[in-house]
Structure formats: C-alpha cells, structure tokens
N, C-alpha and C positions, 0 to 999 in steps of 0.2 A: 371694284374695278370700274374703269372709265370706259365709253366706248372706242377712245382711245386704244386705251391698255387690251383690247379687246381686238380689235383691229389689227394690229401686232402680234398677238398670241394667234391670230388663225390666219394671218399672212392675207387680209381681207381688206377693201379697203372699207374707211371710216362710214361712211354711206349704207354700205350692204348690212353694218353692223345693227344700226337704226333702223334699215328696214327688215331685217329679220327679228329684232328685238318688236317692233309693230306689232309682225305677225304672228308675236309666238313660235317664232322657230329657231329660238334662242332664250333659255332661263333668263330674266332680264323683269326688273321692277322700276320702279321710279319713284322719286325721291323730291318732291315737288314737282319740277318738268324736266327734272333731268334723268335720264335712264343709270341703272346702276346693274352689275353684274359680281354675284358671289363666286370667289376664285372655287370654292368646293362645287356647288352646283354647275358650274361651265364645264369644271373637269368632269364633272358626273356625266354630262351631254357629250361631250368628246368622247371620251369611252365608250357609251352607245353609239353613238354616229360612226363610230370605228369597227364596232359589233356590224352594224349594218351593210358594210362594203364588203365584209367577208363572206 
C-alpha cells in the first residue's frame, strides 16, 4: 500500500502518514525512498491500537 492508500484507510491526512511511518509508529518499510505499507501488518496495528482505547 501507498501512503496514500494509507491516508484514506485511517481517515489521516497524507503528511501524518509520513511522519508516523519516520517514527515507527506505523509498520511501514521503504522501497528505495519511497515508504511502503503491508495491508496484513497495518491491519495487525489497528487491531492493537484498538486493543489499546479499550
């Protein structure tokens, strides 16, 4: 997934995506220089981050 595609699936915008991908607070690799996000691993963090509010 794009940080796009990413942006849209947490209702976040494009920006926030990039800096949470920086800091590690989002599953997120990179692929020359562009960041990339695994649809299983994102879903796995939502899940937790959902775990967490409760």
């Amino acid at each position: 997934m794009t940080p796009e595609d990413v942006a849209l699936l947490l209702r976040i915008d494009r920006e926030t995506v990039y800096r949470m991908a920086r800091r590690g607070e989002l599953p997120a690799f990179k692929v020359s220089s562009r960041w990339r996000f695994l649809p299983s691993r994102l879903q796995r963090w939502m899940q937790e981050q959902e775990g967490q509010v409760r």
